[in-house]
N, C-alpha and C positions, 0 to 999 in steps of 0.2 A: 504494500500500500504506500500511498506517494505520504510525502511528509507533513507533518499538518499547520497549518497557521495561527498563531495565537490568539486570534484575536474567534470570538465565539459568538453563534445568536444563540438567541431564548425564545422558543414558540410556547403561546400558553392555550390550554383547551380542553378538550377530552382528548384523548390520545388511547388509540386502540394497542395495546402492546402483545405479548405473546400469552401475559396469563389475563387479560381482558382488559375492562374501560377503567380508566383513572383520570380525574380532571386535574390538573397540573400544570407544570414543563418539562420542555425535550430543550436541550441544550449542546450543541453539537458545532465544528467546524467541517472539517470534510466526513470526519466520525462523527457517531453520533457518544457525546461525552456524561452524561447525565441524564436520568428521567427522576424524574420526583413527583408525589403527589397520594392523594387519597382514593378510592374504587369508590365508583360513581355507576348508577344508570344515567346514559350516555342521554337520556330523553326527558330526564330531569330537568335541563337546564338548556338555555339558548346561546351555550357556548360552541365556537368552529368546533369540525372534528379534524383530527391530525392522524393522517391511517397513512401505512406504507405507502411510498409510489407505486406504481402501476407495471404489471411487467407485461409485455406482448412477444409473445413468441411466433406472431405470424402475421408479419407485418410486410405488401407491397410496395405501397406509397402510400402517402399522403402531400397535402399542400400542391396538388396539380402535377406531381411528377412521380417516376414510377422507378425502384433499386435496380432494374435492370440497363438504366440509363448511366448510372454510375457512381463516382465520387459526389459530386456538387449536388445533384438526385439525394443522395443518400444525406447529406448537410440539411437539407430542405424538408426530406421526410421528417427525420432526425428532432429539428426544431414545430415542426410542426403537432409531433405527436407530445410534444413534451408541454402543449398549452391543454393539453386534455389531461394532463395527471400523470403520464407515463414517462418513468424515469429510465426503462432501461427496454433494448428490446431486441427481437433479430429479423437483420434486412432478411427480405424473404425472397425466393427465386423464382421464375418460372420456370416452364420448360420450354425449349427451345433451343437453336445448335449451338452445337458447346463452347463456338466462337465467344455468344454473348451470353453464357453462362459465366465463360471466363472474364469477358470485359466486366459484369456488374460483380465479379468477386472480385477479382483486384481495384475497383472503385469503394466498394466496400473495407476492402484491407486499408486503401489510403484513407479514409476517412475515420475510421479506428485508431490509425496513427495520429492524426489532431483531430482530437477532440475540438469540437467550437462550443464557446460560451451560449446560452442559450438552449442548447440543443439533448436533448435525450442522450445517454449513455447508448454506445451501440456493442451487445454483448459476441456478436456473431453474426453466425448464416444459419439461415433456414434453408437448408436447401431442397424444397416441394417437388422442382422437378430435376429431370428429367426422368428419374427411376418410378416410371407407373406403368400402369397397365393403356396401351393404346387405345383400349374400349372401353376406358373409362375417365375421361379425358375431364367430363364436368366444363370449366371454363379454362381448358389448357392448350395452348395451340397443338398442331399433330406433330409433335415430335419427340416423342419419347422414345427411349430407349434403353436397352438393357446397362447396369451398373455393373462395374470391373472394381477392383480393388487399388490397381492402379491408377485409374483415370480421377477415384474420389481422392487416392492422396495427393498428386498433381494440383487439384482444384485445393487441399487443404492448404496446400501451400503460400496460395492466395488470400488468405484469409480462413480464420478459425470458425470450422465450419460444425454446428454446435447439433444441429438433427437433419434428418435428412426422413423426407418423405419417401418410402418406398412400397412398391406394391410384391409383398410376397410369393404370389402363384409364379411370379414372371421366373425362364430357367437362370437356375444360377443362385437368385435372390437371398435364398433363403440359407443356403452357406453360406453366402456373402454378411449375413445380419449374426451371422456368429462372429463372421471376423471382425466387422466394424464396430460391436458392441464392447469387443473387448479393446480397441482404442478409445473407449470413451464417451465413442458419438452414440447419440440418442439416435433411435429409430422409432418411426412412426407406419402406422397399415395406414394406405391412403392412398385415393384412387385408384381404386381396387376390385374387382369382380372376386376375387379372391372367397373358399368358404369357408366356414366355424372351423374344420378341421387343420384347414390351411393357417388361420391366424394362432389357434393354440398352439399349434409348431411355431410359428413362427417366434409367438411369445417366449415359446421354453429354448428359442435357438440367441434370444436377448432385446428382441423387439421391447419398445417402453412403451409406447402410449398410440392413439388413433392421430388423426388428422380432422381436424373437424369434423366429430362427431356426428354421423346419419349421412354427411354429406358426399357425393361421389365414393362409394363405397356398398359394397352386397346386404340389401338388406335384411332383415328380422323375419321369416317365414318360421311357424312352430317346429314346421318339419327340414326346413333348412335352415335354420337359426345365422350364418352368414357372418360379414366380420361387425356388425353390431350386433348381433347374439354374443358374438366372443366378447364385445367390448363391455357389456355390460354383464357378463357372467364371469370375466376376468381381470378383468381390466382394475389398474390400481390408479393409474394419471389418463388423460384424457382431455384432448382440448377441443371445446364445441364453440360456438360464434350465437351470443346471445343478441342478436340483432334484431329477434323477434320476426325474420323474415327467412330463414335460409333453416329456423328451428323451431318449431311449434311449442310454446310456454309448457306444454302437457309432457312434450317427450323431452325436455328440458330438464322437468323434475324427475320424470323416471328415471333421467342418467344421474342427478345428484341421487338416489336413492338408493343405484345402484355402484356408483365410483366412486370410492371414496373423497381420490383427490381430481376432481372433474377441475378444470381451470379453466377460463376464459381468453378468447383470445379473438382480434378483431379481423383479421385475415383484409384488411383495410387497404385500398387501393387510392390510384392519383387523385381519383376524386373525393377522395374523404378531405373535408374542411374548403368544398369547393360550392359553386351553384351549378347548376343540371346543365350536363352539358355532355360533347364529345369526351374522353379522355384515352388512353390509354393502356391495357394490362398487360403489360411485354409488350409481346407484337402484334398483339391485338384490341380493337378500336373497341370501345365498350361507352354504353350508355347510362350518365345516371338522372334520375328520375324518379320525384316522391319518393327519397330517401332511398332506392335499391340502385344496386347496380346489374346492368345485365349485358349482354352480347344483343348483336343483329336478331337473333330468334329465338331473346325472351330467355337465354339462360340464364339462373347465377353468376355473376363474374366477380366473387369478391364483394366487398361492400362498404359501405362509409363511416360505419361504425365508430367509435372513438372508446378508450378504455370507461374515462367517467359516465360514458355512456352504458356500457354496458354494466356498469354498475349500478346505475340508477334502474336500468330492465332486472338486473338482479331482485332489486328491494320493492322491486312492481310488483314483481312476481310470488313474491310473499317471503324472500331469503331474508335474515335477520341482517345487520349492515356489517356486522364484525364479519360473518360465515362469510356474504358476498365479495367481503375484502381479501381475503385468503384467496377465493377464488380469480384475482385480478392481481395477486400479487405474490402472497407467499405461497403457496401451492407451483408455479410456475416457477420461483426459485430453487424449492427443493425439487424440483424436477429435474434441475440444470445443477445441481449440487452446490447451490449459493448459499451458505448458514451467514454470509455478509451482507446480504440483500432481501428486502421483501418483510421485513419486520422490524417494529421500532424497538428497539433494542441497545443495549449497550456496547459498541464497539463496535456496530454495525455503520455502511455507510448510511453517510443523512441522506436518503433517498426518500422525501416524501412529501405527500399532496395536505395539503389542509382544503378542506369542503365547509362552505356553509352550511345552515341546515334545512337546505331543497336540495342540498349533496352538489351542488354545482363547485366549479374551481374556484377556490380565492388565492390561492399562492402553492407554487412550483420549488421545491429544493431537488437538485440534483448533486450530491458527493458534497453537500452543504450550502452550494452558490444557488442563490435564486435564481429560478430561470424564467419565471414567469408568474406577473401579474397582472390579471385582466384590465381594462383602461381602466381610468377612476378609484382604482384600487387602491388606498394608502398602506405602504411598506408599514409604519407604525403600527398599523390595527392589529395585524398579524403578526408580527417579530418584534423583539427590543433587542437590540446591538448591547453588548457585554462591556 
């Protein structure tokens, strides 16, 4: 960890920490250095709440530009996502030839090397495609192709590439998710025809988690149960897209009832934080429109989602606001083995959002530096400087 600056803020509020609410301060520079205070219901009182930042592990674009475009792309997402609460996340990929796989991973790598002020911490790569199944494409151009061993560490080299979307049935696959699991990397079943027996293998060969959950993947039949059978009859992590459009609020809760650590995650493209219009997804032109996004013929393509967003569809939906928090942040930490992210905590980075109480943004810490406060906002309300 880099070295710290003397000089300290003081947030005061409810503050959601690991063993529950306490109305208080968090006192932190790039760490977080102190918490103090007394256990509180959070709904007692009309003080800010202070919950982890936000983690998104499936993230396109945002702010009108798309990761597959590159560095400056990635700067742009980067600050973009970080006005919605999300402190940390990973550029995500398309599929598509593996020319421009490689350009937005080495744009990706240089933007990891500077950090810009303002801007969301960037953990990694997602890497969604190219490793899927061709007939199951969803919103992915047609270019997929089978995963080698060699080709993903080549691509690692470019940038730390943190999970990787793959479709098991495909040949090859499924030795391949024994090798790569024991490097490290996360594997996800996704975009997949793939069936229940297929993904238990695939699970016991080191697979971790789904790919947004229900979506572009073999469905639930009692007699074919399929990799959402698998995912919610094994499944420990799990990332779905509460958008309320791509997931029905009902099979939403069925997968919280059945996954323990279900996380959230916004799978958010160029057009999130934009007005309706043409954009983007890779190399494909997508529509958005009354808040969806789609392709030429009405597909899902990704969405506009934003983390505080989908937090606030969480506590719609009847999730208590600490559960929902987990769900948005530390669940998707322990996912990626971060016990320094995702929780207000002692020694951990200041990674975190303060919500008024309609849950909307009032102030951004990233590694302690504010990075965002809505217009009209006064820094005092929020913070006192040490």
């Amino acid at each position: 960890m880099s070295s710290l600056s003397a000089a300290q803020t003081e947030l005061r509020g409810n503050i959601l920490t690991p063993t529950g609410w306490i109305i208080g301060s968090v006192r932190f520079n790039q760490l977080i250095q102190s918490i103090d205070g007394v256990k509180v219901d959070y709904r007692s009182n009309n003080e800010h709440y202070i919950l982890p930042g936000f983690i998104d592990l499936h993230v396109h674009g945002a702010g009108g530009v798309d990761t597959m475009q590159g560095e400056q792309a990635v700067q742009v997402i980067a600050k973009t996502v970080a006005q919605h609460g999300t402190t940390s996340w990973l550029a995500t990929t398309m599929t598509a030839p593996m020319d421009e796989v490689e350009h937005a991973l080495q744009g990706v790598g240089r933007a990891m090397q500077q950090h810009q002020p303002g801007c969301a911490r960037v953990l990694g790569v997602h890497l969604e495609g190219p490793y899927i199944n061709p007939n199951k494409l969803g919103a992915q151009p047609d270019c997929a192709q089978l995963a080698t061993l060699a080709q993903i560490k080549r691509l690692a080299a470019l940038a730390p590439i943190q999970l990787i979307t793959i479709a098991p049935e495909m040949s090859g696959h499924l030795e391949l998710i024994r090798e790569l699991a024991q490097l490290k990397i996360k594997l996800q079943l996704g975009h997949t025809l793939g069936t229940y027996e297929q993904a238990v293998t695939a699970l016991n060969h080191g697979a971790a988690g789904f790919t947004h959950l229900f979506n572009a993947m073999s469905h639930l039949d009692h007699r074919a149960p399929g990799m959402v059978g698998a995912a919610l009859a094994h499944a420990d992590y799990a990332e779905i897209i509460p958008d309320l459009f791509h997931v029905h609020p009902g099979a939403i809760k069925a997968a919280l009832r059945a996954i323990p650590h279900l996380y959230c995650v916004t799978d958010s493209t160029a057009a999130t934080g934009m007005p309706d219009g043409q954009y983007m997804l890779g190399r494909q032109q997508v529509h958005k429109c009354m808040g969806g996004v789609r392709l030429a013929d009405g597909t899902l393509a990704g969405s506009t989602l934003t983390m505080d967003q989908a937090l606030r569809n969480l506590v719609s939906i009847g999730l208590d606001l600490a559960d929902a928090s987990q769900r948005v942040s530390t669940f998707a930490a322990d996912y990626l083995g971060l016990a320094d992210r995702g929780r207000v905590q002692q020694g951990c980075y200041a990674d975190l959002v303060v919500l008024d109480r309609e849950l909307k943004v009032v102030a951004v810490y990233v590694e302690g530096q504010l990075h965002f406060l809505p217009a009209g906002e006064s820094a005092a309300a929020v913070c006192q400087p040490n």
